[in-house]
N, C-alpha and C positions, 0 to 999 in steps of 0.2 A: 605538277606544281599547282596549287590552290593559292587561296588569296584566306587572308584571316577571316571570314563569312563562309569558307569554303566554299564557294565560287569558281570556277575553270577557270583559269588567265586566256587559255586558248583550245578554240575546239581542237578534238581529236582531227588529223590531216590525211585524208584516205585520197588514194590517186584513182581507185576502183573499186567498185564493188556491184554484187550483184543479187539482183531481190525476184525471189519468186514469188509470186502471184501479185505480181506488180497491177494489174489488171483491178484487183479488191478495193474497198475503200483503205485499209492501212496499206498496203502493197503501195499506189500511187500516192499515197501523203509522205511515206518513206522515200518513193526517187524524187518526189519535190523536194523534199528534206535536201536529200543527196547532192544534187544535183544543181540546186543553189548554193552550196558550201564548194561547187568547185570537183564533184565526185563527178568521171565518167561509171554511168550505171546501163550494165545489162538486167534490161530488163524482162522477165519470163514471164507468159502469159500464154493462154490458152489458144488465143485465135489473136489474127491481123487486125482483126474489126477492134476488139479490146484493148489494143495496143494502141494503133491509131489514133483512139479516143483518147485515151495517156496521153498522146503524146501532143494531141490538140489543147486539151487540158489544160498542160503545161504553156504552152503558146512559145514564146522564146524563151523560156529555161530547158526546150525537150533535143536545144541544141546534142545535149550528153548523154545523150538518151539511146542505147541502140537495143533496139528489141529481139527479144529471142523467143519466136512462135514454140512451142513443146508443151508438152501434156508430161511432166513429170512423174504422172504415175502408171506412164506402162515402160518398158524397157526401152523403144525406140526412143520416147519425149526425151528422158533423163543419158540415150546417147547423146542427142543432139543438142542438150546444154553442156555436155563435159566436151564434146567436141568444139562449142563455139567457145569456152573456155577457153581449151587450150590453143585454140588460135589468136585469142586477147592477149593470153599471157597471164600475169600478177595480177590477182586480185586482192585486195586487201580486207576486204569485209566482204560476210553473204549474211543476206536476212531471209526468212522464210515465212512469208505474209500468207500462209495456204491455207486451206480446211476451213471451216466455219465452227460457230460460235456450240461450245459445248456446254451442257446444264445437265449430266447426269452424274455418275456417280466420280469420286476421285479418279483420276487415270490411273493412277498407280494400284488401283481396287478393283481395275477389270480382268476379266479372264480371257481365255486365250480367244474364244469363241465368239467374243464380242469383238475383240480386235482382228480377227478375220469376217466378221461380218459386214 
C-alpha cells in the first residue's frame, strides 16, 4: 500500500536475513540497515578479524548480528553458510554485497574464458 506521493506507509517486515560480504563497505551499511529496522542478520565474511570490526562498528545495534566466518567461493565456505542456515531456520531476505567494482565490458558481453578467468 502507497500513500498518494507514493511513499511506503510501512517498511517491508523481515524477521531474518542474511548478507554476504557483510565485511565490504555496502555488505556492513546493509546489516546496519538491517539490523536497526529490527532484522536478525547473518552476517558472511571472510575472516573473524572482519567481522569483529562489523560488529564493533555497529556498537549496540550488532546486538542481531551473528557472524558467519566462510569463504563462499570454495565448496567447503558456501557448506558452511547453507549448514549455519539450516540450523537458523527461515530466512526471509539474502543480499549479496561480494566481488568488486567492475568497469569493463557489459557482463552479459563476456565470453566464457573471461568468466573462468
Amino acid at each position: 500500500m502507497t500513500t498518494s506521493d507514493d511513499s511506503p506507509t510501512s517498511p517491508l517486515r523481515l524477521g531474518s536475513a542474511v548478507v554476504h560480504g557483510a565485511t565490504g563497505y555496502v555488505g556492513r551499511h546493509l546489516v546496519r540497515a538491517l539490523v536497526r529496522e529490527g532484522v536478525t542478520v547473518l552476517a558472511v565474511g571472510r575472516s573473524d578479524d572482519g567481522l569483529d570490526a562489523v560488529r564493533e562498528w555497529l556498537g549496540d545495534d550488532s546486538t542481531l548480528m551473528r557472524p558467519v566466518v566462510a569463504d563462499v567461493s570454495s565448496d567447503e565456505g558456501s557448506r558452511r553458510v547453507g549448514d549455519r542456515l539450516r540450523r537458523h531456520g527461515a530466512i526471509d531476505a539474502a543480499f549479496a554485497a561480494i566481488g568488486g567494482w567492475w568497469e569493463g565490458s557489459d557482463l552479459i558481453d563476456l565470453d566464457t574464458a573471461t568468466w573462468d578467468g
